[in-house]
C-alpha positions in Angstrom: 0.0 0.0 0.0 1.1 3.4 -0.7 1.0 6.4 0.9 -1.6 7.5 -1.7 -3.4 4.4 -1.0 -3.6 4.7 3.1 -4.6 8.8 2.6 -7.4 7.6 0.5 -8.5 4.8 3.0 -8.8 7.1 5.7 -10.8 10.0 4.0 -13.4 7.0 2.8 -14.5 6.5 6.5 -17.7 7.9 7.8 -17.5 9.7 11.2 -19.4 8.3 13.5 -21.6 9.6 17.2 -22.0 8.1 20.2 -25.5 9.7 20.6 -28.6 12.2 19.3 -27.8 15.6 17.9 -28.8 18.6 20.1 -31.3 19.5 17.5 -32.7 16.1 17.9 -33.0 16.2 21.1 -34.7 19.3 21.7 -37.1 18.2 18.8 -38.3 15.3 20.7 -39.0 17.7 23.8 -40.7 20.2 22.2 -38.2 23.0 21.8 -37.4 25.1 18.9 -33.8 24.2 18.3 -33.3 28.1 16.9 -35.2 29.7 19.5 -32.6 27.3 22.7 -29.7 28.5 20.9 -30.8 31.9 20.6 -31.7 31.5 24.8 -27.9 30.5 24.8 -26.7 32.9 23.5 -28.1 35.6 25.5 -27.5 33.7 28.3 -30.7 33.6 29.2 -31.8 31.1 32.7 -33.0 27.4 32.4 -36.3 28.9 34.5 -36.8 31.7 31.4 -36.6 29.6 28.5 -38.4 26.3 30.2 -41.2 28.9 30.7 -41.0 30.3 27.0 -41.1 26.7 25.5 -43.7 25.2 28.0 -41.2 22.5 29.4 -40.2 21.6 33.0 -36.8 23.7 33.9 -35.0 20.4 34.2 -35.7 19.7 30.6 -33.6 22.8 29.7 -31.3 22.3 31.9 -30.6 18.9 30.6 -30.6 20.4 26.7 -27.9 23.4 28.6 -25.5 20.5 29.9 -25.8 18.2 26.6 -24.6 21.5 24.7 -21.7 22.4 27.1 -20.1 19.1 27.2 -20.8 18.3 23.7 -21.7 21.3 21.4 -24.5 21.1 18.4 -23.4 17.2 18.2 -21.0 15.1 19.3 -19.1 13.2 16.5 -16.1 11.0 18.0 -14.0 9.2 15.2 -13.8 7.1 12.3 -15.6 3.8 11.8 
């Protein structure tokens, strides 16, 4: 195998996660994806937004610490 060969291996692999994308995630709670990030980024509270969306704070609190440790999505490696 060449180097060409091994460069060409590596690019053909798909990333892969380990679990849902954010969006996903607020989607099955009922949360406008947009609308959280836009909470986010005005750093508005967990109490603010779980009242704007009509969710317990927890849920947004849970949607918060899923975007801190892991960002919009949370791709690891190759397969």
């Amino acid at each position: 195998m060449t180097t060409d060969d091994h460069r060409q291996e590596t690019w053909a692999r798909a990333p892969w996660s380990t679990q849902p994308s954010l969006q996903l995630k607020t989607e099955e709670v009922g949360v406008d994806f947009d609308r959280f990030i836009g909470g986010l980024r005005l750093n508005r509270s967990d109490a603010d937004m779980a009242r704007e969306f009509g969710v317990p704070v927890g849920t947004i609190a849970a949607l918060r610490a899923q975007f801190m440790r892991y960002g919009l999505d949370s791709v690891q490696g190759q397969d």
